[in-house]
C-alpha positions in Angstrom: -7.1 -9.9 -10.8 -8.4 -12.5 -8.5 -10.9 -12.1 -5.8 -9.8 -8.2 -5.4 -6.3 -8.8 -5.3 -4.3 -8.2 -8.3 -0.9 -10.7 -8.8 2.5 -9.1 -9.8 5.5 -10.9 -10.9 9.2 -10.1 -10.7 11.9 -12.5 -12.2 14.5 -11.2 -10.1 15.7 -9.5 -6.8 16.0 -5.7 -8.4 12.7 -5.8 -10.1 10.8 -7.2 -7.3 12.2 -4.1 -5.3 11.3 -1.5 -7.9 8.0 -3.2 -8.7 7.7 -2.8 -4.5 8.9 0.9 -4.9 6.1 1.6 -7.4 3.2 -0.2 -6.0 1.2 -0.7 -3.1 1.8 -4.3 -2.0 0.1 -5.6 0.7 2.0 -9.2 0.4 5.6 -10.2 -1.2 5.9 -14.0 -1.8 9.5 -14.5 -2.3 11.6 -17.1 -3.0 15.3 -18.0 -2.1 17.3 -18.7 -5.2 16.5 -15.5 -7.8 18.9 -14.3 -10.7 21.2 -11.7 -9.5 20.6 -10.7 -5.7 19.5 -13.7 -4.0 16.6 -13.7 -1.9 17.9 -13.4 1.6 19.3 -10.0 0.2 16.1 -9.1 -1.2 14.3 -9.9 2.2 16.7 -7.8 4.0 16.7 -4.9 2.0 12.6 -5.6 2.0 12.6 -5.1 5.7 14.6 -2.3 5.7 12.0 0.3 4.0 9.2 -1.2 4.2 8.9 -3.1 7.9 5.1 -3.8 7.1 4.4 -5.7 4.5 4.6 -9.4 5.4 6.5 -11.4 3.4 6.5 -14.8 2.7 9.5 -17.1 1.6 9.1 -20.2 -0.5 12.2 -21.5 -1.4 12.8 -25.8 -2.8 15.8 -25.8 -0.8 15.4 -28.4 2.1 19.2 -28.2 3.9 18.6 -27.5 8.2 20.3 -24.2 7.8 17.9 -22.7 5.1 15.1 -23.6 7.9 16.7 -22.0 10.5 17.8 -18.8 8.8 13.7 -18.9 7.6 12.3 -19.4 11.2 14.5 -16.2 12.5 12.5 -14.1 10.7 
């Protein structure tokens, strides 16, 4: 737990959503290239049930169209 805010991890897509179905989050930090359902998928499926939690996406991949599908969001 750090300054009132307790960090969760998930190693993949599904158990970030059930960890997200369980919990109160306030904050998803999400990256790109997960095991299983990528992270665009995750996002999307984020958005869907739960439009207000912010989420942030961190990915290593530095191709144009991996900014530009980022900055539509």
């Amino acid at each position: 737990m750090t300054e009132g805010f307790e960090v969760i991890a998930a190693y993949s897509g599904k158990e970030c959503l059930e960890k997200n179905s369980k919990l109160k989050t306030f904050l998803i930090l999400l990256d790109i290239m997960m095991p299983g359902m990528d992270g665009w998928e995750v996002f999307h499926k984020i958005k869907e049930d739960y439009k207000d939690i912010p989420v942030a996406i961190l990915t290593v991949r530095t191709g144009t169209l991996t900014r530009c599908w980022g900055s539509m969001y």
